[in-house]
C-alpha positions as CSV (number, residue, x, y, z in Angstrom):
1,X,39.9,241.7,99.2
2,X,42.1,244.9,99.7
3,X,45.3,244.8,98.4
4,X,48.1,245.5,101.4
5,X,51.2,247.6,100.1
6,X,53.9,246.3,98.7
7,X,56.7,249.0,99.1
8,X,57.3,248.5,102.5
9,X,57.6,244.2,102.1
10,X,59.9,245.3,98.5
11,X,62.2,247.6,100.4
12,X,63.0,245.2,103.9
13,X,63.6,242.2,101.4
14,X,66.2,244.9,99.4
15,X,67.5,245.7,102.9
16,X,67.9,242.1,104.0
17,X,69.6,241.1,100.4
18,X,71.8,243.9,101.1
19,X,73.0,243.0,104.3
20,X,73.7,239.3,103.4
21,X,70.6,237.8,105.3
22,X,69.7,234.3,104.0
23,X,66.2,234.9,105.6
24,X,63.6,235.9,103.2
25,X,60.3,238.6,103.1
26,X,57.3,236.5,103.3
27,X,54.0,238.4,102.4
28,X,51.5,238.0,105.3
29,X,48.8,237.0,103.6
30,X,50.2,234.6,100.7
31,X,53.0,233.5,102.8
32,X,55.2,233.5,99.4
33,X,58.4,235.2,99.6
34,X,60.3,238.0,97.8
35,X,62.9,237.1,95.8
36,X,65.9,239.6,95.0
37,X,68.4,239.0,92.4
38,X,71.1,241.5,91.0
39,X,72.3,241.5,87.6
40,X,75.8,242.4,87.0
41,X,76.0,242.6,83.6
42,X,73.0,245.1,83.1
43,X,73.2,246.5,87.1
44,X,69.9,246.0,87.6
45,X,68.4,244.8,91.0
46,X,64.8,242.6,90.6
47,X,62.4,241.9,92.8
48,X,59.8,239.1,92.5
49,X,56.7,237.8,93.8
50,X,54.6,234.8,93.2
51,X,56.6,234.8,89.6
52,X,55.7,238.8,88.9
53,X,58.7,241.9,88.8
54,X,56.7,243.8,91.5
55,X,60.2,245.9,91.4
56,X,63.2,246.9,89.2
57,X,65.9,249.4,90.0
58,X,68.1,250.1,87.0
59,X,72.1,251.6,87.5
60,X,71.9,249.8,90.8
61,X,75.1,249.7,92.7
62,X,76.8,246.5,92.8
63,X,76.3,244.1,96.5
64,X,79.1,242.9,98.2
65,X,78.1,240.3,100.6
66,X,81.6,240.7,101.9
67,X,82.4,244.3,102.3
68,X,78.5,245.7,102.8
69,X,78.5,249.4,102.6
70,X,77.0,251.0,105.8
């Protein structure tokens, strides 16, 4: 079975996080969904799938749900 790329799934779930959407990035073929979570303290934004870090962005700017930045 071929592997489909990832980046594209990793960077709309970023995107949706970022924006305050509630709705998450499923993959098409697993139908298990992306999970984004920023850190704070270390200012680092994770994202996981099916329990693996398939992305890590260190120095990450902090996300205001509020106040997003255009």
């Amino acid at each position: 079975m071929r592997q489909e790329p990832l980046l594209p799934l990793i960077e709309e779930a970023i995107d949706r996080y970022r924006r305050g959407s509630e709705e998450p990035v499923r993959h098409p073929i697993d139908d298990q969904a992306f999970i984004v979570a920023f850190d704070e303290a270390l200012a680092t934004l994770t994202v996981t799938h099916n329990g693996r870090v398939v992305y890590r962005s260190r120095h990450a700017k902090s996300v205001d749900h509020q106040h997003p930045v255009p």
